[in-house]
PyMOL Python script that loads the backbone (N, CA, C, O; Angstrom):
from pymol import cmd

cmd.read_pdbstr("""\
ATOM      1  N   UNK A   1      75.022  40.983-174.639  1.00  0.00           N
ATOM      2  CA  UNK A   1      76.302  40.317-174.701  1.00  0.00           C
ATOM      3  C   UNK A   1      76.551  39.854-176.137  1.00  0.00           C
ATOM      4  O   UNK A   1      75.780  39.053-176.664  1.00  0.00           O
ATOM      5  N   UNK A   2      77.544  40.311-176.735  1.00  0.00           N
ATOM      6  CA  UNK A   2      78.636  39.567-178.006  1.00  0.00           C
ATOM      7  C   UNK A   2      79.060  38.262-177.966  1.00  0.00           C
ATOM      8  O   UNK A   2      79.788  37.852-177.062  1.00  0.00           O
ATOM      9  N   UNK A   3      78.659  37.556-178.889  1.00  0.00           N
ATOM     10  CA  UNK A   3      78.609  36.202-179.081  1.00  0.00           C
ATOM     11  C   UNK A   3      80.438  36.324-179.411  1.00  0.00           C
ATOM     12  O   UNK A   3      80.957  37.199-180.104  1.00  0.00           O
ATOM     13  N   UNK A   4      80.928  35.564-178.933  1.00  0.00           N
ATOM     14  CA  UNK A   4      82.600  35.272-179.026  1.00  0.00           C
ATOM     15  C   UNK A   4      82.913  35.114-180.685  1.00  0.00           C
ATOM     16  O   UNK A   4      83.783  35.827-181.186  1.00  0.00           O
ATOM     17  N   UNK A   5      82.291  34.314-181.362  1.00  0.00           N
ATOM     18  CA  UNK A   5      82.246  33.916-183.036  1.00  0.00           C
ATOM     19  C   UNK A   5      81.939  35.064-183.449  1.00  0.00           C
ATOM     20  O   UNK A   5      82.985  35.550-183.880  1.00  0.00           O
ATOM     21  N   UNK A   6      80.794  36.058-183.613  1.00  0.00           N
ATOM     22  CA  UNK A   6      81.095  37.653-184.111  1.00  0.00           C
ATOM     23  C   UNK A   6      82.408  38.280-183.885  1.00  0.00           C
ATOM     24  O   UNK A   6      83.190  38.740-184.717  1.00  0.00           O
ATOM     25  N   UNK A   7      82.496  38.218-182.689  1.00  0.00           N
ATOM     26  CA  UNK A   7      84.113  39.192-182.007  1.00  0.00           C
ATOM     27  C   UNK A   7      85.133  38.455-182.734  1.00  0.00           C
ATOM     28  O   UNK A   7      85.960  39.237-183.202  1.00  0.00           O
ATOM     29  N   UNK A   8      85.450  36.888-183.078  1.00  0.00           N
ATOM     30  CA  UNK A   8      86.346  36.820-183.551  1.00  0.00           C
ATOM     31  C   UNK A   8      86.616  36.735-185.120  1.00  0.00           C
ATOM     32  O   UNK A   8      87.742  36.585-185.596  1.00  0.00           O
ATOM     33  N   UNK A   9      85.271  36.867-185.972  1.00  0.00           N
ATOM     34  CA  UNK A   9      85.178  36.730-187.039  1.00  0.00           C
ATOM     35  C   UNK A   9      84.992  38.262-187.284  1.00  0.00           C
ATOM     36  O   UNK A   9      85.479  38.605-188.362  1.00  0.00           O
ATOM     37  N   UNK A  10      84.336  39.414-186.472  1.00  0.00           N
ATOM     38  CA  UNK A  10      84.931  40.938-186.833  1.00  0.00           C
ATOM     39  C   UNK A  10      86.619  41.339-186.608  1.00  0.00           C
ATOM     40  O   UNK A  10      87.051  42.315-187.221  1.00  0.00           O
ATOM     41  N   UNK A  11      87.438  40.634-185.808  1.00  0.00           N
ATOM     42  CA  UNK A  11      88.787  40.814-185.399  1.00  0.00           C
ATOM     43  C   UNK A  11      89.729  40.463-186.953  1.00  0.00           C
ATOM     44  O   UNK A  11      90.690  40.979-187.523  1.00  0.00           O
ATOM     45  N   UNK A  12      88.919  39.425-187.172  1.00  0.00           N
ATOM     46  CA  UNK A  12      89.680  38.845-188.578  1.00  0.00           C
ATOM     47  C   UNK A  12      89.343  39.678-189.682  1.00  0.00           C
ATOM     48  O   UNK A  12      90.112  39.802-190.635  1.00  0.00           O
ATOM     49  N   UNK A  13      88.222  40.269-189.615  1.00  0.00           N
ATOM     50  CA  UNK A  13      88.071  40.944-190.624  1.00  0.00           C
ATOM     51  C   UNK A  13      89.141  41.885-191.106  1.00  0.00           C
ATOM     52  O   UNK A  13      90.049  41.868-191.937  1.00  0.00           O
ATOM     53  N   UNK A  14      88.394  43.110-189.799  1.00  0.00           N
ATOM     54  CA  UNK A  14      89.865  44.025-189.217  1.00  0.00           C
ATOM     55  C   UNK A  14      91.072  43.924-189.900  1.00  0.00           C
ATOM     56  O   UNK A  14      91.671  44.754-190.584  1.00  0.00           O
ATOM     57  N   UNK A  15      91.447  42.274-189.479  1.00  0.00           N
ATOM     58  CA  UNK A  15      93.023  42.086-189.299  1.00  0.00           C
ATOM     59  C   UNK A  15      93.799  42.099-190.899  1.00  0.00           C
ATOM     60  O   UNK A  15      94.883  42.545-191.275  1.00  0.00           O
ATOM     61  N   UNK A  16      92.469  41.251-191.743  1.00  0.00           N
ATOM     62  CA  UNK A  16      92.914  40.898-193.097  1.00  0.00           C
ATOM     63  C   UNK A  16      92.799  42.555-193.730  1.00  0.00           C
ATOM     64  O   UNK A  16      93.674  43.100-194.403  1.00  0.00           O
ATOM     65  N   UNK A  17      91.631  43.098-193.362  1.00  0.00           N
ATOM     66  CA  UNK A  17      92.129  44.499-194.435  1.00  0.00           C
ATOM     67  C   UNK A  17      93.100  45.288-193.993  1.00  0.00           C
ATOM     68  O   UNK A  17      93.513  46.191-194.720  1.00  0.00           O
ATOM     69  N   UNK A  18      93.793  45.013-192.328  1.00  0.00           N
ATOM     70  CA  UNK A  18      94.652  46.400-192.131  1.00  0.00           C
ATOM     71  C   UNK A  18      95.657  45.229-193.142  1.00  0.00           C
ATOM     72  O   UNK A  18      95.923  45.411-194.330  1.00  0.00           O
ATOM     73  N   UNK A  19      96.036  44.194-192.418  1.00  0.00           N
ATOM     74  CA  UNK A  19      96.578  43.360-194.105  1.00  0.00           C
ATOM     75  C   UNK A  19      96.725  44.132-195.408  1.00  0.00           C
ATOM     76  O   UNK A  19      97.682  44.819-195.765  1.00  0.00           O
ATOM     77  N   UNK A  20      95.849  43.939-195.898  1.00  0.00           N
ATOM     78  CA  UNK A  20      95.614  44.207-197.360  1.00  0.00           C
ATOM     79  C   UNK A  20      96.172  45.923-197.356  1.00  0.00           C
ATOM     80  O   UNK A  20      96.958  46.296-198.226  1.00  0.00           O
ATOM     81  N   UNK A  21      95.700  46.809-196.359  1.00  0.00           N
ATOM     82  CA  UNK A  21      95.881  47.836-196.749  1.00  0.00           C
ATOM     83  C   UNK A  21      97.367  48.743-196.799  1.00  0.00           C
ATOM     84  O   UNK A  21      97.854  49.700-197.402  1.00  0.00           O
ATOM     85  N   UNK A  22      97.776  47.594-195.568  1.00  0.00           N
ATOM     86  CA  UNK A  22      99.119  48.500-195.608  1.00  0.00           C
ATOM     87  C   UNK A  22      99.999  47.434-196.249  1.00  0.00           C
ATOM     88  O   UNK A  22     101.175  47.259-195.929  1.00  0.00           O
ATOM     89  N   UNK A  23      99.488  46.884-196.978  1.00  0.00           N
ATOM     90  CA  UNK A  23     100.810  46.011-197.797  1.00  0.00           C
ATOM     91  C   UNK A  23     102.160  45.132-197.155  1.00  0.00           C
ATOM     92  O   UNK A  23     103.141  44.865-197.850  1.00  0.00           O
ATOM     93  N   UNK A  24     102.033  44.752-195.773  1.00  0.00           N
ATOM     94  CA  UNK A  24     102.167  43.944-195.728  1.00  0.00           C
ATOM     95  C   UNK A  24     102.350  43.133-195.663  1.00  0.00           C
ATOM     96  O   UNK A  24     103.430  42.653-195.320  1.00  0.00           O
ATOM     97  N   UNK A  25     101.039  42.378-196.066  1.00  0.00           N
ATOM     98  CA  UNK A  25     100.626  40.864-196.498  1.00  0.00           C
ATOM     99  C   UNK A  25     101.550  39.804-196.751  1.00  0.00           C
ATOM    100  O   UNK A  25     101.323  38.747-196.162  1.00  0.00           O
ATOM    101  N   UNK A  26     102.729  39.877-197.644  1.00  0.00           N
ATOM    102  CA  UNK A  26     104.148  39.470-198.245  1.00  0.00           C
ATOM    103  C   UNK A  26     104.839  39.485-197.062  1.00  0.00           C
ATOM    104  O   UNK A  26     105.555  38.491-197.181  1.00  0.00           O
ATOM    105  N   UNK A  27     105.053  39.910-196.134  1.00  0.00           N
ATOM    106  CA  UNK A  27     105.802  39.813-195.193  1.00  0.00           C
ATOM    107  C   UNK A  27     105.357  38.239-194.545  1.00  0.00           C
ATOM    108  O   UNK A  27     105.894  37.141-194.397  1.00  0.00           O
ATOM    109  N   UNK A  28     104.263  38.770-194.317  1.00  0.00           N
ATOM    110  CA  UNK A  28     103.053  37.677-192.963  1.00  0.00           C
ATOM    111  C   UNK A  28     103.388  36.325-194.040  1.00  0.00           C
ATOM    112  O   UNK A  28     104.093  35.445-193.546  1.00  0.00           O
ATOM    113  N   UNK A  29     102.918  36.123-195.480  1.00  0.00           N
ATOM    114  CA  UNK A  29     103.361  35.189-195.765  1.00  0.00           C
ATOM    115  C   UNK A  29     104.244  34.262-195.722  1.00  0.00           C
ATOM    116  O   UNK A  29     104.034  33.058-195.572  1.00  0.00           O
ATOM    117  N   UNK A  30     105.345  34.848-195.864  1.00  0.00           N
ATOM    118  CA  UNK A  30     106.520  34.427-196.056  1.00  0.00           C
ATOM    119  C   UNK A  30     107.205  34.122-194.608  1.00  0.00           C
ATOM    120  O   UNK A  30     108.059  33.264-194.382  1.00  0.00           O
ATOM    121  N   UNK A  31     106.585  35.092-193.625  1.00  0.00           N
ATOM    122  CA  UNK A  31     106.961  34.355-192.005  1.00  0.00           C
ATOM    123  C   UNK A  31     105.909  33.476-191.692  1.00  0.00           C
ATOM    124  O   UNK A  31     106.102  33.024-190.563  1.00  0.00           O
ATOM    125  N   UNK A  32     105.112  33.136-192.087  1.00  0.00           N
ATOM    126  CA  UNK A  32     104.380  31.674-191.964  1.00  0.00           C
ATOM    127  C   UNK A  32     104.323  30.456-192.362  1.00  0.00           C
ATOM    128  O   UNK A  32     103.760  29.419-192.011  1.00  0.00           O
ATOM    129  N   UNK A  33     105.562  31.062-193.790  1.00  0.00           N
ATOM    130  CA  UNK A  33     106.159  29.857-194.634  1.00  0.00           C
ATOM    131  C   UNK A  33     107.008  29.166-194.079  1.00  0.00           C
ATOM    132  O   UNK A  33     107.008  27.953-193.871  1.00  0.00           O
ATOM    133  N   UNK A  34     108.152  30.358-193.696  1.00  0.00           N
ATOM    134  CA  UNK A  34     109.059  29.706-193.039  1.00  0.00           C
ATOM    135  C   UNK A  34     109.072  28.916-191.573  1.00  0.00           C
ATOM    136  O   UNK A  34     109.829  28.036-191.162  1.00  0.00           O
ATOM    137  N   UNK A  35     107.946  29.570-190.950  1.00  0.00           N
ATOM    138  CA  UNK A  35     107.396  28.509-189.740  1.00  0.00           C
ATOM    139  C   UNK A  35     106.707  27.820-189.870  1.00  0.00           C
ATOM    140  O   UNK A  35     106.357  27.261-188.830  1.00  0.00           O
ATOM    141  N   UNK A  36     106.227  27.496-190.789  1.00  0.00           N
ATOM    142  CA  UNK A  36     105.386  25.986-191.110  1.00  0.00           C
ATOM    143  C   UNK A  36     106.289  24.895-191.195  1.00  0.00           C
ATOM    144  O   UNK A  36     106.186  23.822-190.599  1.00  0.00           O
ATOM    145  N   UNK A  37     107.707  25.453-192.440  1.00  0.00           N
ATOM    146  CA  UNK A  37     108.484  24.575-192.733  1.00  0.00           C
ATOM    147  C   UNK A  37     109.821  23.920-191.763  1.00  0.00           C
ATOM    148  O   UNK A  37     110.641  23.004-191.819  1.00  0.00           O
ATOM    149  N   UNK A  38     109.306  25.398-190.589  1.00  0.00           N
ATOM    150  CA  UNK A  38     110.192  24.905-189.357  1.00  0.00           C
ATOM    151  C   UNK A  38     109.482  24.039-188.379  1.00  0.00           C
ATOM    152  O   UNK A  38     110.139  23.488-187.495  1.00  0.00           O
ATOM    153  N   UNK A  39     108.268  23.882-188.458  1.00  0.00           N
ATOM    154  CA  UNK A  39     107.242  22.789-187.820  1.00  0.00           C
ATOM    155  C   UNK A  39     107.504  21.554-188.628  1.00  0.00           C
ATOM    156  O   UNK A  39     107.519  20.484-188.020  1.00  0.00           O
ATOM    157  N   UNK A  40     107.692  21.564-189.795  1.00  0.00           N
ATOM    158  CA  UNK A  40     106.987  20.506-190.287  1.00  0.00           C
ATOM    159  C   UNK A  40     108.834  19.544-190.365  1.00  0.00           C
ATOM    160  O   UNK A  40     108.972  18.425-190.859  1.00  0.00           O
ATOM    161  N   UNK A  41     110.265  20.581-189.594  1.00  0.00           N
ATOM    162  CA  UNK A  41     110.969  19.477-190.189  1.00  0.00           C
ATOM    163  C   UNK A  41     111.392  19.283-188.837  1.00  0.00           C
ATOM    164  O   UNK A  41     112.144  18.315-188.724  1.00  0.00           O
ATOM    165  N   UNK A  42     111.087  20.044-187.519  1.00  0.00           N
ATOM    166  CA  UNK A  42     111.170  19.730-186.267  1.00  0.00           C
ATOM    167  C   UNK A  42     110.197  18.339-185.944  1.00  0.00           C
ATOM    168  O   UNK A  42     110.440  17.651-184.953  1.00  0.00           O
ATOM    169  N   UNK A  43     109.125  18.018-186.839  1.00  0.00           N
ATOM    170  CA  UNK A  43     108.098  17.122-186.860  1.00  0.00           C
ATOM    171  C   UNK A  43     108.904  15.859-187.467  1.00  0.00           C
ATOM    172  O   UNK A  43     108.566  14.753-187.046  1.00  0.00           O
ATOM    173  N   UNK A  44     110.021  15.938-188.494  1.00  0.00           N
ATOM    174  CA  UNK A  44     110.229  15.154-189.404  1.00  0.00           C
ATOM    175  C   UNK A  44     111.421  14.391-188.435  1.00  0.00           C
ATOM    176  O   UNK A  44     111.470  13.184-188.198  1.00  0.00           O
ATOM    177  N   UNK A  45     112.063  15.105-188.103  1.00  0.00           N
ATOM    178  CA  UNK A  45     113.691  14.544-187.272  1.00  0.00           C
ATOM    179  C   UNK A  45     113.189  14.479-186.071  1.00  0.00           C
ATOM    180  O   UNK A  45     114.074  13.862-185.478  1.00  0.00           O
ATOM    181  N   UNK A  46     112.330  14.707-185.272  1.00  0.00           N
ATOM    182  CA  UNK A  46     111.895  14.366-183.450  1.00  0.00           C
ATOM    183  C   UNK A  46     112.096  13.240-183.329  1.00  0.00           C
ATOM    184  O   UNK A  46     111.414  12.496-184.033  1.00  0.00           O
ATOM    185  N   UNK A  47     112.941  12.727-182.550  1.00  0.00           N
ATOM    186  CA  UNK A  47     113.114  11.172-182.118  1.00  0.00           C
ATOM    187  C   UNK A  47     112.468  10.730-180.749  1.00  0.00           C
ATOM    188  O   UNK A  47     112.977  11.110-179.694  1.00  0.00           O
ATOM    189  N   UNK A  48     111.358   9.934-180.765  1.00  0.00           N
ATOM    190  CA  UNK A  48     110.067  10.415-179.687  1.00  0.00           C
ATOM    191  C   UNK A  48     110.712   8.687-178.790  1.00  0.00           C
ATOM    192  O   UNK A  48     110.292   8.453-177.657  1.00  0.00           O
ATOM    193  N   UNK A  49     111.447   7.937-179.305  1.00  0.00           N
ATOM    194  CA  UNK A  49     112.383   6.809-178.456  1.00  0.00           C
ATOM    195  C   UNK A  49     113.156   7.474-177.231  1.00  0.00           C
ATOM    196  O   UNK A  49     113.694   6.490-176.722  1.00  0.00           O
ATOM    197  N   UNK A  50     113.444   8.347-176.626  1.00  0.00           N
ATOM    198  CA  UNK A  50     114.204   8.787-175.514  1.00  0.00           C
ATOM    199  C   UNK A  50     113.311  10.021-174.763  1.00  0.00           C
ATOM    200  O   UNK A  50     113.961  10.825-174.095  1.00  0.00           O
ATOM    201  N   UNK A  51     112.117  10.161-174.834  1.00  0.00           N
ATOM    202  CA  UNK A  51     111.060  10.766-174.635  1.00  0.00           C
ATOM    203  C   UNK A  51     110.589  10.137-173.397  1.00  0.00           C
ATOM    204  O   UNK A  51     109.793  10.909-172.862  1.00  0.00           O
ATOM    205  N   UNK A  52     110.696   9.380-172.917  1.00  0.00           N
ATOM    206  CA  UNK A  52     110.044   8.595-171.475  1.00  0.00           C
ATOM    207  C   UNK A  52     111.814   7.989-171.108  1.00  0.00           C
ATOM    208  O   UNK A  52     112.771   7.781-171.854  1.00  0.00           O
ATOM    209  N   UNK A  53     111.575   7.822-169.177  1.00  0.00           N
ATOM    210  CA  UNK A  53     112.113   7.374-168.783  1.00  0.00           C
ATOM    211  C   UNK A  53     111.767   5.449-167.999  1.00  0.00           C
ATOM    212  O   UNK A  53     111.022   5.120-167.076  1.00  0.00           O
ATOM    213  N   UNK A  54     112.609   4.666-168.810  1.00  0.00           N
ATOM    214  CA  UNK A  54     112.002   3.501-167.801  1.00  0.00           C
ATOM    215  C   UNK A  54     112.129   3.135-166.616  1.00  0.00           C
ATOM    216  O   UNK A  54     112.880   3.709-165.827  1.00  0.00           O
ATOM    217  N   UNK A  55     111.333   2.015-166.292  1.00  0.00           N
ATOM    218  CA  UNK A  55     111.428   2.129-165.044  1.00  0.00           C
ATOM    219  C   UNK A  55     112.757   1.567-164.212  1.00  0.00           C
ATOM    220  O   UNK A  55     113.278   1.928-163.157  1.00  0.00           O
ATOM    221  N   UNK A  56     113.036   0.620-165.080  1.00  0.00           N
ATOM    222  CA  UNK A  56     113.990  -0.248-164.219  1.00  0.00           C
ATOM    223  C   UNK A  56     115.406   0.785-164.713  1.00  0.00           C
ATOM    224  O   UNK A  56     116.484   0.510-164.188  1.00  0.00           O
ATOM    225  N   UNK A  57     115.342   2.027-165.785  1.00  0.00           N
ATOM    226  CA  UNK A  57     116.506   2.947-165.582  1.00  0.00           C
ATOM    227  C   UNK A  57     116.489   4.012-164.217  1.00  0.00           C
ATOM    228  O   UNK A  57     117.477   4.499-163.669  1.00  0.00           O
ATOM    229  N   UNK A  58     115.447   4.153-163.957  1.00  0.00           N
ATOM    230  CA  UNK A  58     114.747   4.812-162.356  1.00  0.00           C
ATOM    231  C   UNK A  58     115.965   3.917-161.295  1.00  0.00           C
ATOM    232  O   UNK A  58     116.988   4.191-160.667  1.00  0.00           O
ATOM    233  N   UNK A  59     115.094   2.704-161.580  1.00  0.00           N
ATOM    234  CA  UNK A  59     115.964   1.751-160.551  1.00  0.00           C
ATOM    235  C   UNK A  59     117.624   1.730-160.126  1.00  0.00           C
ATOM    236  O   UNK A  59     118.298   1.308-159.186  1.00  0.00           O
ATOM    237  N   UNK A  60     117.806   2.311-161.162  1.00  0.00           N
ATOM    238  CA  UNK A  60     119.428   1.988-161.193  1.00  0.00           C
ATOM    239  C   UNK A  60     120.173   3.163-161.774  1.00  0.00           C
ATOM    240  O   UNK A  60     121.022   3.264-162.659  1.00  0.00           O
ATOM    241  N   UNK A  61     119.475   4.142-160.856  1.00  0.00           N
ATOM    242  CA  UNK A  61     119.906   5.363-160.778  1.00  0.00           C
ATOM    243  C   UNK A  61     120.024   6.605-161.926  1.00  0.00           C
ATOM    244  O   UNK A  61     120.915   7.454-161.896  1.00  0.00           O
ATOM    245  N   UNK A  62     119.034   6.548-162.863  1.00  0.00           N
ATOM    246  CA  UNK A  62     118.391   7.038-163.526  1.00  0.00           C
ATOM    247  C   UNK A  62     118.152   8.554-163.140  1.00  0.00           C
ATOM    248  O   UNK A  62     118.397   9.554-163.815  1.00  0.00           O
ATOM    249  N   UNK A  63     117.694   8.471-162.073  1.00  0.00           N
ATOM    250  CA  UNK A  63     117.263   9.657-161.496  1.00  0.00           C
ATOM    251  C   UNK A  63     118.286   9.939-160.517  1.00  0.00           C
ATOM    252  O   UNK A  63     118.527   9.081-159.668  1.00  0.00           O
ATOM    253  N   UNK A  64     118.805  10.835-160.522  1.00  0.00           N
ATOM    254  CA  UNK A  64     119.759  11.356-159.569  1.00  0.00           C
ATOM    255  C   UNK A  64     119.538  12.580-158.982  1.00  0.00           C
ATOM    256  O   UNK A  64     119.704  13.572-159.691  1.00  0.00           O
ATOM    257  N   UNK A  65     119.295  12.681-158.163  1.00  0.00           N
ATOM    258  CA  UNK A  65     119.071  14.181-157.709  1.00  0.00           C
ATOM    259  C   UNK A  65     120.695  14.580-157.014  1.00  0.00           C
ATOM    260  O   UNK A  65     121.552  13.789-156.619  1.00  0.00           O
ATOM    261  N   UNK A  66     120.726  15.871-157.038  1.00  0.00           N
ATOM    262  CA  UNK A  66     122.398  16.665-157.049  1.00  0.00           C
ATOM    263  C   UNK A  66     121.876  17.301-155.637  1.00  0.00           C
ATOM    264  O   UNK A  66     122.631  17.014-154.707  1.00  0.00           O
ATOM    265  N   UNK A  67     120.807  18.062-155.288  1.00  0.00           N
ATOM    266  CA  UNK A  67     120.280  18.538-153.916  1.00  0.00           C
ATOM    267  C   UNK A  67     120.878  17.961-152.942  1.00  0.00           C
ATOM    268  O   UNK A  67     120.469  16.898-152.477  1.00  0.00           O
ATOM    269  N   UNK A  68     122.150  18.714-152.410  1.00  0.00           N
ATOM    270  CA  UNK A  68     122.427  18.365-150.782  1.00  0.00           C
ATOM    271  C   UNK A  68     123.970  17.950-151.444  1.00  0.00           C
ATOM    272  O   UNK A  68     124.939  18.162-150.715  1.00  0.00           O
ATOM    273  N   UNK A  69     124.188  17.422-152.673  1.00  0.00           N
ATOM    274  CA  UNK A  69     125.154  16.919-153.065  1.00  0.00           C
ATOM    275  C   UNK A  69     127.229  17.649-152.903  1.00  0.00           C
ATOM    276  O   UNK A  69     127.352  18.849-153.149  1.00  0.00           O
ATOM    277  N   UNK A  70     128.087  17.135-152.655  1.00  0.00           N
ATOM    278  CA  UNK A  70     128.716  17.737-152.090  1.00  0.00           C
ATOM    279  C   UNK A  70     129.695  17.361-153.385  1.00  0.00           C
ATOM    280  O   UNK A  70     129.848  16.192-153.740  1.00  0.00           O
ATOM    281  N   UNK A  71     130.355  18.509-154.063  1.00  0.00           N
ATOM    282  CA  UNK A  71     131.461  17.832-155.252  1.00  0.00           C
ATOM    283  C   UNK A  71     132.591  18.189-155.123  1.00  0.00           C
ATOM    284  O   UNK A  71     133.459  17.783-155.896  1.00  0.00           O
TER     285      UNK A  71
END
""", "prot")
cmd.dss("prot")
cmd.show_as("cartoon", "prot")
cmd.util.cbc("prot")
cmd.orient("prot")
């Protein structure tokens, strides 16, 4: 049996020279740039205050379910 850390450190190998060989590399960069910088400003503006519901908004109808509902 193949230790998982060989398999994934031969996969990377692999991965970086078909990388290198078919040029590329410049692509992968530059789409990792731009999703880093789309992490990092989805990270910056998240407003994590309306992320939970309280309880006493529960209470007072917060939760509404529409199931069965007639409009």
């Amino acid at each position: 049996m193949v230790d998982d850390r060989v398999v994934m450190v031969g996969l990377g190998i692999v991965t970086l020279g078909s990388l290198l060989l078919t040029r590329v590399w410049l692509n992968v960069l530059v789409s990792f740039s731009i999703g880093t910088a789309a992490v990092v400003l989805h990270a910056t503006f998240r407003v994590t205050e309306d992320l939970f519901l309280d309880e006493d908004e529960i209470a007072y109808g917060g939760l509404q379910s529409v199931v069965g509902a007639r409009f």
